[in-house]
C-alpha positions, 0 to 999 in steps of 0.5 A, spaced: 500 500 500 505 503 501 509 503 494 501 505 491 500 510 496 508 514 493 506 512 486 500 516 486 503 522 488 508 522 484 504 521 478 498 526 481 492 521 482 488 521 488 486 515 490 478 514 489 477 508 493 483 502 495 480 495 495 485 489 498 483 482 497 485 477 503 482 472 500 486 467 495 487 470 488 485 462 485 478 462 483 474 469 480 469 472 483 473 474 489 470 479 494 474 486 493 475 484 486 468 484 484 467 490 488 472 494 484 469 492 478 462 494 480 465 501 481 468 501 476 462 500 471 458 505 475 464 510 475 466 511 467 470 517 470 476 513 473 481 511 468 486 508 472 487 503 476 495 501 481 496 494 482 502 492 485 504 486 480 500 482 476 498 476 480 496 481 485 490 482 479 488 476 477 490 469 477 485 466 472 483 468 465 476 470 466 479 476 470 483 477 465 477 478 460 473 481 465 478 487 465 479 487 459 473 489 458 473 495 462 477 499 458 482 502 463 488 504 464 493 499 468 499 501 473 503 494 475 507 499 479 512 494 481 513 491 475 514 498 472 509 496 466 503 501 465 498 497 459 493 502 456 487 500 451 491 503 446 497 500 448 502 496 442 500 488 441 506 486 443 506 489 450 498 486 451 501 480 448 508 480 454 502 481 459 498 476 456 503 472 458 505 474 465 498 472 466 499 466 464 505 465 468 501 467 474 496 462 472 501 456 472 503 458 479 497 458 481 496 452 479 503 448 481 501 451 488 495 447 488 497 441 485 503 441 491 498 442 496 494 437 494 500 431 493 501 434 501 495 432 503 495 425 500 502 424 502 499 426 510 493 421 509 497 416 506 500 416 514 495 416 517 495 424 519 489 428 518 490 433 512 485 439 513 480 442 519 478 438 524 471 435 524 467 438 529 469 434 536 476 435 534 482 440 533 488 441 529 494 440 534 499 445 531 504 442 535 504 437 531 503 438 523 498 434 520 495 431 527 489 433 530 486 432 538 479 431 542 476 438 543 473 435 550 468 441 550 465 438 543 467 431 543 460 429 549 456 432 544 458 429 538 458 422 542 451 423 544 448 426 538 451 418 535 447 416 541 441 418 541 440 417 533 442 411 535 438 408 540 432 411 534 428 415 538 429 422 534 429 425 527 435 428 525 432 434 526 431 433 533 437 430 535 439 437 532 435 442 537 435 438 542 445 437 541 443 446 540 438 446 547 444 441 551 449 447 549 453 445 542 455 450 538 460 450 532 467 453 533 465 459 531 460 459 536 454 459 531 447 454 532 450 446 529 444 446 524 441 439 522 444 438 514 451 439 519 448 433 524 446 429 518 453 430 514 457 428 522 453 422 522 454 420 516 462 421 518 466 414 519 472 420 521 469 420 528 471 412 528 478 413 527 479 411 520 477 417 515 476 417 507 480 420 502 480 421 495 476 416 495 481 410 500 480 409 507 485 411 512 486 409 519 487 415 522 493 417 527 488 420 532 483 417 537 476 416 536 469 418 539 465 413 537 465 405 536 465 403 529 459 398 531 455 404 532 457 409 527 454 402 522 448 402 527 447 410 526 448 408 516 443 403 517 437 407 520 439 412 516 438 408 510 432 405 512 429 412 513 
């Protein structure tokens, strides 16, 4: 912000409104992005628009395009490139690229990430967030551990669906009257109930990719009532 904030005074732009994307740069449509092309459809009189570096724009040709089309003048600050609609062919085509390259990047981060994951499940570590009942122990990469302030709950929403005497959407209101709450602190809904019961993790062994994988954690429930829990269901 910092480098953007110099370049526009040394270049006399005021700044209209500044738009910084947490979010991952992967997927088009990301929040800040969608919200500056917005404003900029509905302010014809902004012609200019200061990045940091190409990556930092778009990531994905969809955005490309979607820029394309807005007819502005682009400032890759640290880059030292500035693209005009009316710039040289060549220089779109050298941009054309970079985008390309960032592209790839992108994807090499995801493909990496992916073989991380698979390598961690292969061993029995859990790969991503902690189920409800759980949490990721980040003293020790790829392990995850009781959350006994959730565990009871999960163990005896299991339980009462169980034994057959609620629905799902009652073991639902009844886990939200005992005091379960989500790790945000928000109401445990029924399709998140329904989804935990249909989740062999809670069992000790958990499903990746499409292999099953015994887990390096405890469980919360026996399989044997995990399978009591799938046959009621299938039968309802």
């Amino acid at each position: 912000r910092k480098l953007l904030e110099e370049y526009a005074r040394r270049e006399g732009f005021t700044v209209v409104e500044w738009f910084e994307e947490a979010e991952t740069a992967k997927q088009a449509g990301r929040g800040e992005f969608g919200r500056m092309l917005k404003l900029l459809r509905s302010r014809k009189e902004i012609g200019h628009i200061l990045i940091e570096k190409t990556d930092r724009l778009y990531r994905n040709f969809a955005d490309l395009v979607k820029m394309d089309e807005l007819g502005r003048t682009l400032h890759f600050v640290k880059e030292g490139q500035v693209l005009a609609p009316d710039s040289k062919s060549s220089e779109k085509f050298m941009h054309n690229i970079k985008v390309v390259m960032a592209k790839m990047y992108t994807d090499n981060l995801s493909e990496e990430a992916s073989k991380g994951m698979n390598e961690k499940a292969a061993q029995g570590q859990w790969p991503t967030v902690a189920p409800l009942g759980y949490l990721n122990d980040k003293a020790v990469e790829g392990a995850i551990r009781i959350d006994w302030s959730r565990a009871r709950y999960v163990r005896a929403i299991f339980e009462e669906y169980g034994s057959g005497r609620m629905s799902i959407r009652e073991v639902a209101e009844w886990a939200y009257n005992e005091g379960l709450r989500s790790k945000k602190g928000n109401k445990v809904g029924t399709s998140s109930v329904g989804n935990m019961l249909q989740d062999v993790t809670y069992t000790g062994s958990f499903d990746w990719k499409g292999t099953r994988h015994l887990g390096k954690y405890e469980a919360l429930i026996p399989f044997s009532m995990f399978e009591r829990v799938q046959e009621i269901m299938h039968s309802k």
